[in-house]
LOVEXVO-229409 format. One record per residue (C-alpha): residue in three letters; residue number from 1; x, y, z. Coordinates in steps of 0.02 Angstrom, whole numbers, always signed. Last residue first. Layout:
BEGIN
rest	nr	u	v	w
ALA	NUM	X	Y	Z
...
//
This chain:
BEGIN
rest	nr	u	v	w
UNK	598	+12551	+3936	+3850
UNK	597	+12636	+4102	+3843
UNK	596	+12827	+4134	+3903
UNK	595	+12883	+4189	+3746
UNK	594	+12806	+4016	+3658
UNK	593	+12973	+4005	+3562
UNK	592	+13071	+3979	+3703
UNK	591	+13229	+4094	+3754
UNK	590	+13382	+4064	+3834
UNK	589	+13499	+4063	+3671
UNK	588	+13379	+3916	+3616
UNK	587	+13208	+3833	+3681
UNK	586	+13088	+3789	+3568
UNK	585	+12928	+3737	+3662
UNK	584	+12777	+3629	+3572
UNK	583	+12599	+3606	+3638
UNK	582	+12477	+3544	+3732
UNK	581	+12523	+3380	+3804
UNK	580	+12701	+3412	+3823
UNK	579	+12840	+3427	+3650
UNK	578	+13001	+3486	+3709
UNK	577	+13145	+3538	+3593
UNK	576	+13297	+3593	+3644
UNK	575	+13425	+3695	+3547
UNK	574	+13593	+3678	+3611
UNK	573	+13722	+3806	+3655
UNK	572	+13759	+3718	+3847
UNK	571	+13735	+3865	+3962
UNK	570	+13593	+3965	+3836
UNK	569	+13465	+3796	+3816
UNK	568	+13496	+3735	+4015
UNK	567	+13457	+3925	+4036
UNK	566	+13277	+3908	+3948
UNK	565	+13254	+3722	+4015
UNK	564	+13239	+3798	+4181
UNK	563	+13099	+3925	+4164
UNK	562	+13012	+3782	+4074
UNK	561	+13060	+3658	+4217
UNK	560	+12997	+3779	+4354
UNK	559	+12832	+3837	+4251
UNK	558	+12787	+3649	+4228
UNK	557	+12775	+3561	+4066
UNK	556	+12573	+3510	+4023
UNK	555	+12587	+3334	+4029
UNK	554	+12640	+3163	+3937
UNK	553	+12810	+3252	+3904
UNK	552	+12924	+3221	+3735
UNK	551	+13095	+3290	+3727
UNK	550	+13198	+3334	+3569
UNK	549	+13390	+3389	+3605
UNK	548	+13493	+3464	+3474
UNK	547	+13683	+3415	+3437
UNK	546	+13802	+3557	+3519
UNK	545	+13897	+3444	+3604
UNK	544	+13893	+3263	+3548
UNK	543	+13730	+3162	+3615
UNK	542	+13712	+3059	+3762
UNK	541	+13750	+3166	+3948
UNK	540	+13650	+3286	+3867
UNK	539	+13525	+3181	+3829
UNK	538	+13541	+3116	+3984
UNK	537	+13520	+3290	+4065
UNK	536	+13370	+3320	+3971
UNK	535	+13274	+3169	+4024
UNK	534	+13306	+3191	+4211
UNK	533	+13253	+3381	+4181
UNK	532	+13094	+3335	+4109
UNK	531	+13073	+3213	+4239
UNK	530	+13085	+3332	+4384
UNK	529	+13234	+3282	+4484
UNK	528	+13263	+3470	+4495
UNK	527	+13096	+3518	+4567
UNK	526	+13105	+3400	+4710
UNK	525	+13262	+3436	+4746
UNK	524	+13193	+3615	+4784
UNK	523	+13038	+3581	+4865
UNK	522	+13145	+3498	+5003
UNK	521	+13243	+3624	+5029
UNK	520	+13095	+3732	+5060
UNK	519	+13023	+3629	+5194
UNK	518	+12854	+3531	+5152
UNK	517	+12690	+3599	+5120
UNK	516	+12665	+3515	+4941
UNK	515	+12615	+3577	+4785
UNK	514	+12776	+3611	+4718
UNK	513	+12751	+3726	+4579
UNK	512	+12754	+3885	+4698
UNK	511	+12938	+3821	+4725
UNK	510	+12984	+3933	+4558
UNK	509	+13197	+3872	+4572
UNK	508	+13281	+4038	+4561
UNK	507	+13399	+4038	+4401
UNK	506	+13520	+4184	+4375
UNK	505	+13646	+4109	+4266
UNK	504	+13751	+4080	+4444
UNK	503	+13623	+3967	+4476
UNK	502	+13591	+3860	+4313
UNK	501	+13771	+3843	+4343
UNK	500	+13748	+3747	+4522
UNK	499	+13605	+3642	+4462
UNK	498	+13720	+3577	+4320
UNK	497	+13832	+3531	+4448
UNK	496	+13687	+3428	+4543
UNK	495	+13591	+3380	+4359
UNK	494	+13750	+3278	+4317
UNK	493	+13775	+3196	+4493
UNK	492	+13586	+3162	+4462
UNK	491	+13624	+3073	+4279
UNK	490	+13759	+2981	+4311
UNK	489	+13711	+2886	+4457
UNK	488	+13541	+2851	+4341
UNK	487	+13632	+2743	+4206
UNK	486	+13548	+2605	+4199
UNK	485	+13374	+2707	+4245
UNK	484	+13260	+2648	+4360
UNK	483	+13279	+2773	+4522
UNK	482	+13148	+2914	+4436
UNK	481	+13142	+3066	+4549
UNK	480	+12997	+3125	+4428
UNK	479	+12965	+3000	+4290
UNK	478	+13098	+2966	+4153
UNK	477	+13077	+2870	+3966
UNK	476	+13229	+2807	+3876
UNK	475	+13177	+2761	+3669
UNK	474	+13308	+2686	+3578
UNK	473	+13355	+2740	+3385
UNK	472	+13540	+2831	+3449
UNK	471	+13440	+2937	+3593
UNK	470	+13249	+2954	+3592
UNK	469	+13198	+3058	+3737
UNK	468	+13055	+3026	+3873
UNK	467	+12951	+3138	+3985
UNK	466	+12823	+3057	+4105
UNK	465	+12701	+3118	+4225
UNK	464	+12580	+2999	+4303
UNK	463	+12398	+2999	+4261
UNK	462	+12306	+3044	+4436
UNK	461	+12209	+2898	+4500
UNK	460	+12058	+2913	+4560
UNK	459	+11997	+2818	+4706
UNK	458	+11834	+2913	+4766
UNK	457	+11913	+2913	+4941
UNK	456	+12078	+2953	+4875
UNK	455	+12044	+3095	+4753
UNK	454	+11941	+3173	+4909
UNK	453	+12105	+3169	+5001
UNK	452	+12196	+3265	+4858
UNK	451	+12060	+3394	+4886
UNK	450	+12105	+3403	+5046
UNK	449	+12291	+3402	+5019
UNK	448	+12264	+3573	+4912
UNK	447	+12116	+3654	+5034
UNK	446	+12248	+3639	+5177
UNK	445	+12396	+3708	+5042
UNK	444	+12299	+3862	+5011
UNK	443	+12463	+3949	+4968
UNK	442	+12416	+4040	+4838
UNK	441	+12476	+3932	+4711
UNK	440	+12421	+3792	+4815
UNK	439	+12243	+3825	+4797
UNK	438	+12246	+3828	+4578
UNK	437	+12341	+3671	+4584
UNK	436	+12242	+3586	+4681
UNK	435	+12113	+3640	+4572
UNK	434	+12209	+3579	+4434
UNK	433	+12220	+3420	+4501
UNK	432	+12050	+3395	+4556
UNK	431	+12004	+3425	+4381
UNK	430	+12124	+3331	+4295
UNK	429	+12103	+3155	+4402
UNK	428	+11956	+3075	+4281
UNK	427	+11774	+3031	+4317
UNK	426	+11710	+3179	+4223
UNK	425	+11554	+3274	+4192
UNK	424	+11469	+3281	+4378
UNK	423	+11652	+3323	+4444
UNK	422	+11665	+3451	+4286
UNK	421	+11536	+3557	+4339
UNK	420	+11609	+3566	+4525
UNK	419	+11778	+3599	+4443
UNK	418	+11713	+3766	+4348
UNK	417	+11636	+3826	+4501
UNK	416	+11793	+3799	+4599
UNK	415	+11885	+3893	+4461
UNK	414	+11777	+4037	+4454
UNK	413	+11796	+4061	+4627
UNK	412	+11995	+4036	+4638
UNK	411	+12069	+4129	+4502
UNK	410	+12231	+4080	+4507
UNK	409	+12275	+4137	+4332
UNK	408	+12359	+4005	+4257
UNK	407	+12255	+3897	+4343
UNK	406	+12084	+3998	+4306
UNK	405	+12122	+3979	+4134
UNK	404	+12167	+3783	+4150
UNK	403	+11973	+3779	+4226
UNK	402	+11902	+3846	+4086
UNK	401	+11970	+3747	+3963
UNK	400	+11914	+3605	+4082
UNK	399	+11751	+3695	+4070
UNK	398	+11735	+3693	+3890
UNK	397	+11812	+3527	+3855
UNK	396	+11669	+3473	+3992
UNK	395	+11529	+3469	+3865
UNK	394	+11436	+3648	+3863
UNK	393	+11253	+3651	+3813
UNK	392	+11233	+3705	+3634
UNK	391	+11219	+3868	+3562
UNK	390	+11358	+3948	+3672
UNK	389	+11285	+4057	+3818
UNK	388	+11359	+3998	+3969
UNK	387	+11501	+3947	+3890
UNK	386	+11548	+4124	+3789
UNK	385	+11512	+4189	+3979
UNK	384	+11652	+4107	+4050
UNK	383	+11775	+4156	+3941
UNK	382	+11721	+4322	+3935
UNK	381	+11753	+4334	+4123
UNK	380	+11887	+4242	+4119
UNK	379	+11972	+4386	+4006
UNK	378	+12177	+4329	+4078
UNK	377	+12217	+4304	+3891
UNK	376	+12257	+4137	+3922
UNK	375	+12060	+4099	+3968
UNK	374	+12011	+4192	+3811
UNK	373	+12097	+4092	+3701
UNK	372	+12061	+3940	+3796
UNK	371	+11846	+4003	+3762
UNK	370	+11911	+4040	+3590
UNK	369	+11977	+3855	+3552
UNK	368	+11816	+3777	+3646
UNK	367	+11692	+3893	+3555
UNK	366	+11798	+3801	+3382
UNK	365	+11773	+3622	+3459
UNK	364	+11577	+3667	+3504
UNK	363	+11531	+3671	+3318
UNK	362	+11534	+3824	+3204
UNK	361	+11409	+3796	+3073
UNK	360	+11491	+3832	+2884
UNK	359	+11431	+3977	+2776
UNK	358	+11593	+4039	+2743
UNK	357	+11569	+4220	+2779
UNK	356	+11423	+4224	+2914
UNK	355	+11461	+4057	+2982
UNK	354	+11668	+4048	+3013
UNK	353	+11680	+4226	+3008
UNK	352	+11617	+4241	+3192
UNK	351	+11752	+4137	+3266
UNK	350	+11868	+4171	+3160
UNK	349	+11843	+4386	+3209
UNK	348	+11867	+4321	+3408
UNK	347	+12023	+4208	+3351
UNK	346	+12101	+4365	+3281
UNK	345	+12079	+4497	+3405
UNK	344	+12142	+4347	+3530
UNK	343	+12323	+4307	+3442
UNK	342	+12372	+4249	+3588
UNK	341	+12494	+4098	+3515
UNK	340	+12431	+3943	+3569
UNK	339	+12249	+3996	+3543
UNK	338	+12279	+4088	+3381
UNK	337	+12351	+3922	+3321
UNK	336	+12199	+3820	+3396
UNK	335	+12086	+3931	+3288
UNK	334	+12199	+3893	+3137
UNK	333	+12157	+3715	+3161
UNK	332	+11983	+3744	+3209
UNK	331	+11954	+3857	+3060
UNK	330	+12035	+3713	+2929
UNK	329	+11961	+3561	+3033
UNK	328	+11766	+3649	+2990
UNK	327	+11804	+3671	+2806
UNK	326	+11900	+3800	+2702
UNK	325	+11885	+3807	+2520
UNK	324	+12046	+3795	+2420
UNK	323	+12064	+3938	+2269
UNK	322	+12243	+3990	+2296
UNK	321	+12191	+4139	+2377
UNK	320	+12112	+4025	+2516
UNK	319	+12259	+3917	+2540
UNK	318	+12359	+4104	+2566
UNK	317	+12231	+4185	+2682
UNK	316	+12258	+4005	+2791
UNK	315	+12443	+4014	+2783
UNK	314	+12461	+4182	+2839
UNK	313	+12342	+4129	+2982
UNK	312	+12446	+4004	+3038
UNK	311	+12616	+4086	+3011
UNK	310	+12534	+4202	+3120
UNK	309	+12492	+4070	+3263
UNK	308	+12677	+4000	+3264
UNK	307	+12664	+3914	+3429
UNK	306	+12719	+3748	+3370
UNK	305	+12584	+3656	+3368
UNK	304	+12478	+3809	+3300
UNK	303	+12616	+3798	+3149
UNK	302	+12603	+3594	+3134
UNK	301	+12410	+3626	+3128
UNK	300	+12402	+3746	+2995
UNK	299	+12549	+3626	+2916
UNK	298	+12388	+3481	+2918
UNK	297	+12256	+3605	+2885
UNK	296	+12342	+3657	+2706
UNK	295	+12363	+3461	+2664
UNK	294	+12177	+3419	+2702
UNK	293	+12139	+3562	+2600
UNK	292	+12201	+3464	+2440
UNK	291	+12378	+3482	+2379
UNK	290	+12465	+3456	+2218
UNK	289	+12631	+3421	+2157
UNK	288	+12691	+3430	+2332
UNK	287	+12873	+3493	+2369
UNK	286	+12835	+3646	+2462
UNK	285	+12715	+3505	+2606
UNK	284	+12885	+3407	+2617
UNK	283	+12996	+3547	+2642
UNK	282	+12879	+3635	+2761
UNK	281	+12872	+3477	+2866
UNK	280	+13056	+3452	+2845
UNK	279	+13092	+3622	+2910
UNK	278	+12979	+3616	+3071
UNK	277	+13053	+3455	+3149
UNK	276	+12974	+3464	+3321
UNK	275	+12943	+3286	+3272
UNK	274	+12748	+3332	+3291
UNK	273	+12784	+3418	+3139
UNK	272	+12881	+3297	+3054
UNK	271	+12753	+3170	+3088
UNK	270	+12613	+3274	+3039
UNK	269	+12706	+3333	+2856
UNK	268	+12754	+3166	+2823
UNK	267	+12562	+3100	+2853
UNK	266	+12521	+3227	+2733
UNK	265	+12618	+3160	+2622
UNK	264	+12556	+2979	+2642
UNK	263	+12351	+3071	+2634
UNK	262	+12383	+3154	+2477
UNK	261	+12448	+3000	+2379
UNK	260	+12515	+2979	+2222
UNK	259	+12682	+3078	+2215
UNK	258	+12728	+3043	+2406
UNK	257	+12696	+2853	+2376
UNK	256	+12814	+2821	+2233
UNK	255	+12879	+2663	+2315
UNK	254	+13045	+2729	+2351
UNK	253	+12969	+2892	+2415
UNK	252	+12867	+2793	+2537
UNK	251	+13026	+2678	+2573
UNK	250	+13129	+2863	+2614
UNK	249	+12996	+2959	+2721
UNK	248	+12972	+2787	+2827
UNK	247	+13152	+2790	+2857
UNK	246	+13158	+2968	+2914
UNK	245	+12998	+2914	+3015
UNK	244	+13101	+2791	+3118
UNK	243	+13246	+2899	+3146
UNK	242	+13107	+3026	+3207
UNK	241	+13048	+2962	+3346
UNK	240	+12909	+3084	+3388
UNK	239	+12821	+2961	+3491
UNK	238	+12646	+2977	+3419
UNK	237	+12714	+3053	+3246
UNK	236	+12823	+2893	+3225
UNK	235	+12660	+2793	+3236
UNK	234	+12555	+2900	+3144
UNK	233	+12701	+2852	+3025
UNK	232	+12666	+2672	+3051
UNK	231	+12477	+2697	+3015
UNK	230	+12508	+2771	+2860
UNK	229	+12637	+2671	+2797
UNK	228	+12535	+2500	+2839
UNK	227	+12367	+2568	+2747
UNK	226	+12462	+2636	+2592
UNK	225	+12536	+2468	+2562
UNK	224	+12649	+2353	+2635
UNK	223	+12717	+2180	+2553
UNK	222	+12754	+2047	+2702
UNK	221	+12924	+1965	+2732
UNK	220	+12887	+1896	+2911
UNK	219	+13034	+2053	+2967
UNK	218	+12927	+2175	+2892
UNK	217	+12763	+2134	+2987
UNK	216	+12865	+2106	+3142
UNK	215	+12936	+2281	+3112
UNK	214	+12763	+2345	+3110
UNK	213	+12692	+2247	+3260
UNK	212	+12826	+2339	+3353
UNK	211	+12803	+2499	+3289
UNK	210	+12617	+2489	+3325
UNK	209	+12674	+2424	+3510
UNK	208	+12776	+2592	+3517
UNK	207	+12663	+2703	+3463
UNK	206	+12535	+2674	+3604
UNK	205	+12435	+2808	+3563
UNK	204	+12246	+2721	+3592
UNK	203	+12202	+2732	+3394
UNK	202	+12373	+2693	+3331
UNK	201	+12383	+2530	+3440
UNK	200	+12244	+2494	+3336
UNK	199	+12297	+2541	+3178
UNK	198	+12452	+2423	+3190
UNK	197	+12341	+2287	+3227
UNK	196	+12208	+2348	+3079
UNK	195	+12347	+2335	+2979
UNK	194	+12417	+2177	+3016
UNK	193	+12244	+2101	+2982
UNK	192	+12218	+2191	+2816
UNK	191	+12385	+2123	+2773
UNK	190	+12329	+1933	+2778
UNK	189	+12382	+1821	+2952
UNK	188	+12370	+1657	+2929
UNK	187	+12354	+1552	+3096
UNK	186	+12247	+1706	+3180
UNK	185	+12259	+1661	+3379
UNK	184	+12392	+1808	+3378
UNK	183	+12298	+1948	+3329
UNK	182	+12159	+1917	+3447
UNK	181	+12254	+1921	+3595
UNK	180	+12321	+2080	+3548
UNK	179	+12149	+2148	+3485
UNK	178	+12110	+2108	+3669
UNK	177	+12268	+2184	+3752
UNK	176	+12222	+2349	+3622
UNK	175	+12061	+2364	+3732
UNK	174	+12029	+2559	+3680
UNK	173	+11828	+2520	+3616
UNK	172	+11897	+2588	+3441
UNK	171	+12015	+2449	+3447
UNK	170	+11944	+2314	+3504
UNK	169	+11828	+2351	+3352
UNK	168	+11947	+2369	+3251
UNK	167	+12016	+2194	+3296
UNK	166	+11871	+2108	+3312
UNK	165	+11821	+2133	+3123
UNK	164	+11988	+2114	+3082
UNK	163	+11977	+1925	+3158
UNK	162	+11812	+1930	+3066
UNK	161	+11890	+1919	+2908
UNK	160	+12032	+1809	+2941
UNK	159	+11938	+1681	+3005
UNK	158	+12048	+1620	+3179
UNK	157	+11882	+1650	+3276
UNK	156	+11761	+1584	+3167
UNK	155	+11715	+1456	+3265
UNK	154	+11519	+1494	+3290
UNK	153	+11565	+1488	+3478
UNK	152	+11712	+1592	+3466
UNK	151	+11616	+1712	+3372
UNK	150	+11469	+1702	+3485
UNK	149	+11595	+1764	+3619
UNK	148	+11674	+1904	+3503
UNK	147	+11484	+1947	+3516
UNK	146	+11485	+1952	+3712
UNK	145	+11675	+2040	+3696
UNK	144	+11596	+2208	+3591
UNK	143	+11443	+2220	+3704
UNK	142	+11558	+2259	+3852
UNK	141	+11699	+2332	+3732
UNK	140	+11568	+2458	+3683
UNK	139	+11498	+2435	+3507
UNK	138	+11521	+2534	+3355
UNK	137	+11428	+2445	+3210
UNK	136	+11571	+2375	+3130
UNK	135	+11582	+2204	+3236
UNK	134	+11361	+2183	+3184
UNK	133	+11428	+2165	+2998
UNK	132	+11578	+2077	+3016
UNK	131	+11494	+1939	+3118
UNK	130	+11344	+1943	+2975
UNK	129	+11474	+1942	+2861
UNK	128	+11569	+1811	+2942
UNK	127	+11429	+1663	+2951
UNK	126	+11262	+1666	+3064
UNK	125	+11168	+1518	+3076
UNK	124	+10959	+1570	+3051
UNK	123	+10891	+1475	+3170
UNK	122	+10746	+1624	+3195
UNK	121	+10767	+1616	+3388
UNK	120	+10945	+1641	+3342
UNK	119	+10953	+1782	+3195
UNK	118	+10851	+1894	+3330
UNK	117	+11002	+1934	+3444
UNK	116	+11079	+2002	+3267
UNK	115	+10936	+2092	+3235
UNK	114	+10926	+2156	+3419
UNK	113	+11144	+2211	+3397
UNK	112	+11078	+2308	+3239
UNK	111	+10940	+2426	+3317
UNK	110	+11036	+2456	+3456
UNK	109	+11204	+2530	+3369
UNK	108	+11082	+2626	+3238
UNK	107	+11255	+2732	+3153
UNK	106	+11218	+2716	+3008
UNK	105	+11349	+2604	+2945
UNK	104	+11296	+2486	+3067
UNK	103	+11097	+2466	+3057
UNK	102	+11129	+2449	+2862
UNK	101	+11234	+2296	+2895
UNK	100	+11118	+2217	+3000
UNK	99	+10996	+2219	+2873
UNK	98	+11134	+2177	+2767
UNK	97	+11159	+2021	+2882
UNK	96	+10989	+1989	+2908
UNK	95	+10930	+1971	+2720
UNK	94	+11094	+1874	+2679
UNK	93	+11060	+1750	+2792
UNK	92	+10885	+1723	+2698
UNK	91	+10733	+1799	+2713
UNK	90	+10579	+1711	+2627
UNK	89	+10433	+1867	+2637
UNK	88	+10519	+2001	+2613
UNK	87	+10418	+2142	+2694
UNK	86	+10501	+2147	+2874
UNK	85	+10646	+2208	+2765
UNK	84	+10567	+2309	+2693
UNK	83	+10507	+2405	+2809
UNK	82	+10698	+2415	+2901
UNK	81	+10771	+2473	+2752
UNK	80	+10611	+2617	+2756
UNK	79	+10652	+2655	+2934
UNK	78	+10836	+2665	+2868
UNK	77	+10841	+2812	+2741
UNK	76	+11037	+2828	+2754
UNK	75	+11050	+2832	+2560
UNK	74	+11166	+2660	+2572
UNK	73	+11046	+2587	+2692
UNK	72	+10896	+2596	+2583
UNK	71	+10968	+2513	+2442
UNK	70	+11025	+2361	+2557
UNK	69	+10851	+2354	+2615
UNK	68	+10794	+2369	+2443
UNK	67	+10928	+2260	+2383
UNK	66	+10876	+2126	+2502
UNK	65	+10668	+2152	+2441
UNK	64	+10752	+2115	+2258
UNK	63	+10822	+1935	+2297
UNK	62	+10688	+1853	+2423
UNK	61	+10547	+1952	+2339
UNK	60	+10402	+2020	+2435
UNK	59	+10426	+2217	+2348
UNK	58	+10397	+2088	+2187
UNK	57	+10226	+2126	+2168
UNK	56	+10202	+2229	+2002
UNK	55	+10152	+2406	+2100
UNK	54	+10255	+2368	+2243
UNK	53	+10418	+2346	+2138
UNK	52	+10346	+2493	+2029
UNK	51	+10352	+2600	+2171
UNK	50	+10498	+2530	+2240
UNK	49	+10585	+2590	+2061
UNK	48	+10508	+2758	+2125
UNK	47	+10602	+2763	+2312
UNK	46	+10756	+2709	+2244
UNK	45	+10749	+2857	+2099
UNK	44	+10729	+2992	+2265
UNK	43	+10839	+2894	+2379
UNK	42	+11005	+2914	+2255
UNK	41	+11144	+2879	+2352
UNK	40	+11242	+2848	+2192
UNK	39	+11287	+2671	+2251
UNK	38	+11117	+2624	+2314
UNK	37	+11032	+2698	+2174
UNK	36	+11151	+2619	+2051
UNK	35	+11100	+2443	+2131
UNK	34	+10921	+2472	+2152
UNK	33	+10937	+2496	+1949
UNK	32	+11036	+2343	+1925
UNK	31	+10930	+2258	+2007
UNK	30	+10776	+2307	+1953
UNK	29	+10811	+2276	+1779
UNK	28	+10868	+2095	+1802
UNK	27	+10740	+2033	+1905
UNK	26	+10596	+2116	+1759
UNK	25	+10673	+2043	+1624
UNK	24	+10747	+2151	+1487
UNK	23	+10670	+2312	+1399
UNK	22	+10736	+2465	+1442
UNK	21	+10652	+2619	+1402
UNK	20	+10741	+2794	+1436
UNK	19	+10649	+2922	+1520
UNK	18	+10694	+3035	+1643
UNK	17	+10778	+3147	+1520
UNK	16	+10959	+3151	+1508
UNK	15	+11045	+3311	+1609
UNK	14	+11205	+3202	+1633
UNK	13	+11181	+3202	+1813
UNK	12	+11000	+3191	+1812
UNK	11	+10977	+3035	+1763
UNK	10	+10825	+2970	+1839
UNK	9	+10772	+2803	+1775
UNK	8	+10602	+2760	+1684
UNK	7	+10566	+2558	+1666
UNK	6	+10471	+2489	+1547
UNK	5	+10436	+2321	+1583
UNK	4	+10457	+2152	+1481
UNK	3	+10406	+1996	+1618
UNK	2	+10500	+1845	+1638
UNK	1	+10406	+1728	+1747
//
């Protein structure tokens, strides 16, 4: 029955009265009005046109009780979605899957897996939204494989849509073998597929099967888009290969990309930054038409990368003259600056600014940056007591922070109390490691192997080091004493005469990094067949003289090979770039740009 209403609608953006009549059916009103609720995320206006769905008993309805629920999930009010829900009398598959749906996007992992367990007993068949739906809620891989097993069953495996589905959410739970798999078993592969491929190889750093995927894309003839650049120049940033992202830089101007999009030229600026390329970072970020504050953080970020703190902060007074609000990435990034570069007066006033001048909650991530600040600076006392009485309890970024303090420092007690919180935390090799560290750079070398023993027993792995240098487009990666190169003859009778001018340059080979009681001699060819220094000398061996070098290290870069690296820099007039796990060093004339601090 068609019924003529009156029905008020709040319109407050354009300063319009409540009250404007509209006179239509009843179906056709509500909709649309549940419908602009839900897309304006307007709970107050949904929660009146309920009213009157209650008052004229249609709350029951198959059609308008699923845009309530639906309504109700877009303004994040989801014990009222889940009401009415339970209200509609007649559900249909499209009742479950948005209530399912609404479960997801905010965030109610639990609540929308037991809908989706409920769709069975109900015999409702599930289709791909509702597969879609419950694959974007954020499930661990566990949970994540037992639906891609009611997938298979439901054969909708090789359906485009929920092939993404599973891919993301492979993905996100790190299983990038599974999206693999996935990926291939799809007979017609759209874009959105390749991208979320690419992406998730992104996601889990492995830049070189996102690469690879993204070739293959290219070579089967497909169009890319935003999506595709993006995530191939995260890509390039990952490995810092920056032939590849030279070429990206030159289709995304083609295309018009770096005019229209914020988020492509900001990309630029990343992978050029994490390129060690400083100069075409600042070119590209100069040669914006217009920026947002996502564009400021990004260079902030490059410049804290790279040691430059107080270009950092110059930049951040300057986006803030120019009108741009800071937000919580803009203080961490320039927080993380001050961190890499000392600058502790600095980082301490951030720290405090960031609530009482800018009115924004500092969150754990900006305590963390000050607490490494602190921990640098040799105050591990301070450090130790901005933990203990942060505003939230302390996750084990603060004590790991903690912990690399102590390291550099080789302060024993407060490191051993700092490992025993992150042992209960953590399940990974850093903190024994570090400890080790910590007791063999005093000699401890009993308490060292013992610890190393206790990483046996509980059987944890330590993450191997690796350093790796792109030479002529092809990536050659080295591990300490590494035997598997082609060309590996070459490249230790290289380091030995090397070895022998790094010598009369003054170098003394820092055996304190050699954590193992074994003869002196011993520590010393140990140290030089250091994969850093395998990588270097091929590049040497590789490029014309005087060419730079750019090397990438999974770890923090030890004190021997740093010290090294320096003289390597001033004997063969080349500029060397290494990129480890924290940060960026310069090296040139026999100096790096950290000055000896990181």
């Amino acid at each position: 029955m068609a019924l003529i209403l009156t029905v008020q609608v709040g319109l407050a953006d354009n300063d319009k009265d409540l009250g404007q009549e509209r006179f239509c059916s009843n179906t056709e009103a509500y909709a649309a009005l549940l419908r602009r609720c839900a897309n304006e995320r307007n709970l107050v206006d949904g929660k009146r046109v309920h009213e009157h769905l209650r008052r004229y008993g249609y709350e029951n309805e198959t059609f308008l009780g699923n845009l309530l629920v639906q309504m109700y999930g877009k303004c994040s009010s989801i014990d009222d979605a889940a009401l009415a829900f339970d209200s509609i009398r007649k559900k249909d598959l499209f009742s479950w899957n948005i209530m399912i749906a609404a479960f997801a996007e905010n965030g109610c992992l639990d609540r929308a897996v037991a809908v989706f367990q409920l769709m069975e007993p109900a015999r409702i068949k599930r289709n791909r939204g509702t597969f879609v739906a419950v694959l974007a809620a954020g499930l661990d891989l566990e949970q994540g494989k037992k639906i891609h097993d009611s997938v298979h069953s439901s054969g909708l495996e090789r359906n485009e849509m929920v092939a993404t589905a599973l891919l993301s959410m492979y993905g996100a739970c790190g299983s990038t073998d599974d999206a693999r798999q996935v990926f291939e078993q799809v007979p017609k592969l759209d874009l959105v597929c390749w991208n979320a491929m690419i992406t998730a190889y992104v996601q889990n750093d492995q830049g070189r099967g996102a690469l690879e995927v993204f070739h293959r894309l290219e070579m089967e003839g497909v169009k890319c888009n935003e999506v595709t650049y993006l995530a191939a120049l995260d890509a390039c940033a990952c490995l810092a290969v920056q032939s590849e992202g030279r070429s990206l830089h030159k289709r995304v101007s083609e295309a018009g990309l770096l005019l229209t999009s914020f988020k492509v030229a900001n990309s630029l600026v990343n992978m050029y930054g994490k390129s060690g390329n400083l100069e075409a970072a600042e070119e590209i970020f100069e040669s914006m038409p217009s920026r947002d504050i996502s564009s400021w953080n990004v260079l902030m970020t490059v410049y804290g990368h790279n040691g430059l703190g107080d270009l950092a902060v110059d930049r951040f007074t300057e986006s803030c003259l120019e009108g741009f609000e800071p937000d919580s990435i803009t203080f961490l990034a320039v927080l993380q600056a001050c961190s890499h570069a000392g600058l502790l007066d600095t980082g301490v006033e951030l720290l405090v600014s960031i609530q009482e001048d800018w009115g924004i909650d500092p969150t754990q991530y900006h305590y963390l940056c000050v607490v490494d600040l602190l921990g640098r600076s040799g105050e591990l006392v301070k450090a130790e007591a901005l933990i203990n009485n942060m505003p939230f309890e302390p996750e084990e970024g603060a004590w790991r922070s903690l912990l690399g303090g102590c390291r550099v420092n080789s302060d024993v007690g407060r490191g051993e109390r700092a490992t025993q919180r992150l042992l209960v935390m953590s399940e990974d090799s850093s903190p024994y490691v570090l400890m080790a560290n910590i007791y063999a750079s005093i000699r401890n070398f009993d308490l060292a192997e013992r610890l190393r023993s206790v990483m046996a027993d509980r059987n944890v792995k330590k993450q191997p080091g690796l350093s790796w240098i792109e030479v002529r487009g092809r990536i050659h990666t080295f591990a300490a004493n590494d035997k598997l190169h082609a060309r590996k003859e070459e490249i230790y009778a290289g380091l030995d005469r090397l070895f022998v001018e790094l010598q009369r340059e003054g170098y003394r080979p820092d055996t304190r990094v050699a954590l193992y009681d074994v003869e002196e001699e011993k520590k010393v060819r140990m140290l030089l067949h250091h994969g850093e220094k395998l990588a270097i000398m091929f590049g040497l061996m590789s490029t014309p003289d005087g060419s730079p070098l750019f090397v990438l290290k999974n770890l923090r870069v030890c004190a021997d090979c740093h010290a090294a690296t320096k003289i390597i820099a001033k004997i063969t007039k080349r500029k060397i770039v290494m990129r480890d796990a924290s940060r960026f060093h310069h090296f040139e004339n026999g100096k790096c740009s950290c000055c000896d601090y990181w």
